[in-house]
N, C-alpha and C positions, 0 to 999 in steps of 0.2 A: 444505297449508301446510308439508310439511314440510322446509322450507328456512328457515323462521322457527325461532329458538331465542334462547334467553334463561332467566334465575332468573325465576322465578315471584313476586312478592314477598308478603308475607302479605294478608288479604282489607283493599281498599282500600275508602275511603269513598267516596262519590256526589261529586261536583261539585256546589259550589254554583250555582244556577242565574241562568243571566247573561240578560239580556234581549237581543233582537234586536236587529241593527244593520241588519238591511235588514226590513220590510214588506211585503205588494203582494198585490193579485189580480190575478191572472196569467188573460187571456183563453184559455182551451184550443181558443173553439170548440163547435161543437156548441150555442150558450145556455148553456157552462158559463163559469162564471169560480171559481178556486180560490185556496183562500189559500196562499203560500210566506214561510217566514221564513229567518234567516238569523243566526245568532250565535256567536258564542267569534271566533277570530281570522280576519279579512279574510283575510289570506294563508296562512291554516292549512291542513291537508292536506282535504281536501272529502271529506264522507261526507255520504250523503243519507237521510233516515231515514223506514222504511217504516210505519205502522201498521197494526193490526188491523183486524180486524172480518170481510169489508168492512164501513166504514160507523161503526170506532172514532174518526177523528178524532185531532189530535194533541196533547199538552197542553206544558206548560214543564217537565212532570217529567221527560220525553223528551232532554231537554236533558242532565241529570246524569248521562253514563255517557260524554260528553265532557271530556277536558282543555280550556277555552277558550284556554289559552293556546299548542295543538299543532294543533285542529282546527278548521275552519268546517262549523258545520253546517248543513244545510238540513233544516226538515221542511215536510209540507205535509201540505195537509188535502186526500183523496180527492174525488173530484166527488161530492157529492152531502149529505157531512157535513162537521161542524164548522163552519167558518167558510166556507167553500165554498159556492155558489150557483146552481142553485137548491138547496133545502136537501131533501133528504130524493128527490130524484129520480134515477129509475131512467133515464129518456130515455138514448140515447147513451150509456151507464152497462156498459162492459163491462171487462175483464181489460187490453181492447187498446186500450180509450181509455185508460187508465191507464198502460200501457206507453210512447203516444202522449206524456201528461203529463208522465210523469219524462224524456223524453228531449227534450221542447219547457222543460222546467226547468231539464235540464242547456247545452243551446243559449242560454241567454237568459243564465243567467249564467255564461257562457261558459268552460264547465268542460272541461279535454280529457276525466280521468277522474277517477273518485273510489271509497271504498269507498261500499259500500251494504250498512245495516244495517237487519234488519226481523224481526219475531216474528209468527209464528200466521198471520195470513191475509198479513203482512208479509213473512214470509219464502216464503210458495207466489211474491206477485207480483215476490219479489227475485230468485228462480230464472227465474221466465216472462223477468224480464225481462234480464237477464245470459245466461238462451241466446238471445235475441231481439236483444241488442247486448254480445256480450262485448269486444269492444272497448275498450267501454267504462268498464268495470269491472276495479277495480285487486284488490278483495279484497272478500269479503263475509263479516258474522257474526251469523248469524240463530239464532234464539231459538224454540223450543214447533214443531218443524217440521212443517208440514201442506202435503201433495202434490195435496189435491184429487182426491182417490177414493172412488166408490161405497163400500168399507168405511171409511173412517172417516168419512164422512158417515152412514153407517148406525148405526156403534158410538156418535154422540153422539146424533141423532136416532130413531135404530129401536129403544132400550129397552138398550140396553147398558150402557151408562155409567152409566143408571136400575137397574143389578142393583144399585150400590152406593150408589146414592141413592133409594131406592124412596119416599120421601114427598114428595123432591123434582119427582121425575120425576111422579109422580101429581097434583103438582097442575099442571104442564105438560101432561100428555096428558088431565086429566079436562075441559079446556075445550072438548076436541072429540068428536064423537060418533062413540059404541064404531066405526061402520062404516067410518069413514077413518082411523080409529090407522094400518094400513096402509103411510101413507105422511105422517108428520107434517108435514115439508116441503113438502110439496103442502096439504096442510088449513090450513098457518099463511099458505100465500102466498093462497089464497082470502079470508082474514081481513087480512091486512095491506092488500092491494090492494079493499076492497071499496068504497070508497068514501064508508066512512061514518066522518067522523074518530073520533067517540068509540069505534066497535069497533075499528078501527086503531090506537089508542092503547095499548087494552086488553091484545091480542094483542100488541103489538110488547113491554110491559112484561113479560108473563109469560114471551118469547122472549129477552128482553135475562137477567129474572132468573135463568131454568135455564140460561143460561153464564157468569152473572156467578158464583153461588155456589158453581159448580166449579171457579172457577178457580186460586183460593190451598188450599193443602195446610191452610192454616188455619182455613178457612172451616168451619164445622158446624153449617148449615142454610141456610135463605133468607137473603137479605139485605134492605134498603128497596128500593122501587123505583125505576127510573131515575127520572130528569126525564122529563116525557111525551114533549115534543121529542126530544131526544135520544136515548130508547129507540124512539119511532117512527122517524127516519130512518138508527139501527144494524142495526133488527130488518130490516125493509123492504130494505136494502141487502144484507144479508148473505141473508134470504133470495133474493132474487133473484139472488144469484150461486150461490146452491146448487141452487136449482129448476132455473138452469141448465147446474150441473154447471162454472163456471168460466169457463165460455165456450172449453173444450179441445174438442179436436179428438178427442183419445185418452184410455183410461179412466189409462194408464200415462204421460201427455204428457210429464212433467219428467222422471220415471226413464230415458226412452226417447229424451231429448235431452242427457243428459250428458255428448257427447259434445261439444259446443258452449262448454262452461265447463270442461272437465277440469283447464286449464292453470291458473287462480283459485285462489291461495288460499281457504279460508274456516274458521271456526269455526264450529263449531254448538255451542250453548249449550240442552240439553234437562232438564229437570227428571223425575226417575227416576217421581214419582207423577203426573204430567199427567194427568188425566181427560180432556181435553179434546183433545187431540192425543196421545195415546199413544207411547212412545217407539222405538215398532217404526218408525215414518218415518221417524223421523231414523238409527237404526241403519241401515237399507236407503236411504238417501239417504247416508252417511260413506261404507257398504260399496261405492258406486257413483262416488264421488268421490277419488282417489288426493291429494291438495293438500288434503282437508278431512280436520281431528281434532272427533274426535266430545267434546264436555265432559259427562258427564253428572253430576246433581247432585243426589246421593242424598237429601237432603229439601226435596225441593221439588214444586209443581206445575205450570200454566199461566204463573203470573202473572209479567208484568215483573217485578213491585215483589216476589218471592220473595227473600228475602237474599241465598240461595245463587246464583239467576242472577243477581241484580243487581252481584254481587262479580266473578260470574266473565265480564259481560260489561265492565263496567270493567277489570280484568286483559286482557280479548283485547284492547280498544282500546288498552289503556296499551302489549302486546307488539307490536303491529301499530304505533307511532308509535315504537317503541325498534330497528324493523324496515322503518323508512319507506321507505332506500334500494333495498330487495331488492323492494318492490312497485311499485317506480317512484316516488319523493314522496323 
């Protein structure tokens, strides 16, 4: 982006949160039907917004990091959580039906392009899917960046990120026996997938909780548990895209298609203490992008709701609509 310029103004407040002007479950296909909403201005500049997980779901707080009165947002809820249907299902449940999704979203409500805004497992499927249709996509500004690779699947799951929560991680790794530590990923999807709802429940809460308490710079210790629903069809979804590694092709896929989005603006919004996403990806994700500035934001972690990213992703939205005409809007 670096054709975008402007005064930075000082750290701005959230947007109060406006309610939806459009509703709907949207048929995907496949048995799935998803929820899409739609709010701030009808004619405003169209950004579509990515969630976590897999398998986070999208809430009304997602809303406040929009001008309502500059932008229409859309969010939606991934196939398989939130308000999405069937709930908690893996069926037909990959990278590229999701891909299929945002661009059967963008088609319906007949969008030429838009930016796309997404964080954590949000922004891996904002990349997949901006070099899958860059076309499409006018700017993008993603948040906690994760590329979907054997080491940082390793460094959250294989004991890493447990050097500096070691009572955390212990009571994560002591549900499974000493012989599969190995491969925690694999031990939690035998559990998740076993068929027995109450152990499923179990496994998916104790999955949900060793990422939910790493994720704010604040956090110091465990946290409650999820809702059982909810932590089953997060834990469940996100493991199955990690067992499968993404559903990529390549261990490098995004790095090694950069070549597809180079011309995109974007902002990357990364919090300098992430546990959860470390910020070596996002550095090597700028360093590989010539049109992307890297934000990093010296106290902060994973989490949307971090001050510091939550200021500084308000600010790129607010520079990106003070910058409308040079993205196309």
């Amino acid at each position: 982006m670096d054709k975008i310029t402007g005064q930075r103004r000082a750290v701005p407040h959230l947007f109060p949160t406006t309610d939806p002007f459009d509703q709907r479950m949207l048929d995907v296909g496949d048995g799935h039907r998803i929820y899409v909403e739609q709010c701030g201005r009808r004619d405003g500049i169209p950004v579509v917004v990515l969630h976590g997980g897999p398998g986070g779901g999208c809430s009304p707080a997602m809303r406040r990091y929009f001008d309502p009165e500059i932008y229409r947002v859309i969010l939606f809820d991934q196939r398989g959580c939130g308000r999405s249907r069937p709930h908690a299902s893996v069926d037909a449940n990959t990278t590229w039906h999701l891909v299929a999704d945002i661009e059967h979203i963008r088609d319906v409500l007949g969008i030429d392009r838009w930016i796309v805004f997404g964080g954590s497992w949000g922004a891996t499927l904002a990349l997949i899917y901006g070099q899958a249709h860059p076309d499409a996509v006018a700017a993008m500004v993603l948040r906690g960046v994760f590329l979907m690779t054997e080491p940082e699947l390793d460094w959250f799951y294989g004991g890493h990120a447990g050097r500096f929560w070691p009572d955390l991680w212990a009571q994560f790794a002591d549900l499974i026996p000493v012989e599969e530590r190995d491969d925690m990923i694999v031990a939690y999807h035998k559990r998740l997938f076993s068929g027995d709802h109450v152990q499923e429940v179990r496994y998916a809460q104790a999955w949900a909780m060793w990422e939910n308490a790493l994720a704010s710079i604040e956090n110091n210790g465990a946290l409650g548990g999820a809702p059982a629903e909810y932590a089953r069809a997060f834990s469940r979804l996100e493991n199955h895209y990690f067992v499968n590694q993404g559903f990529l092709t390549e261990e490098q896929q995004i790095l090694n298609n950069m070549h597809r989005i180079k011309h995109i603006p974007a902002i990357i919004v990364q919090g300098r203490y992430d546990m959860i996403c470390p910020p070596e990806s996002a550095y090597k994700l700028a360093q590989a992008w010539p049109k992307a500035r890297l934000r990093m934001i010296g106290k902060a972690g994973h989490a949307l709701s971090e001050p510091g990213i939550s200021a500084e992703l308000v600010r790129s939205m607010d520079l990106l609509a003070e910058n409308r005409e040079r993205i196309g809007f």
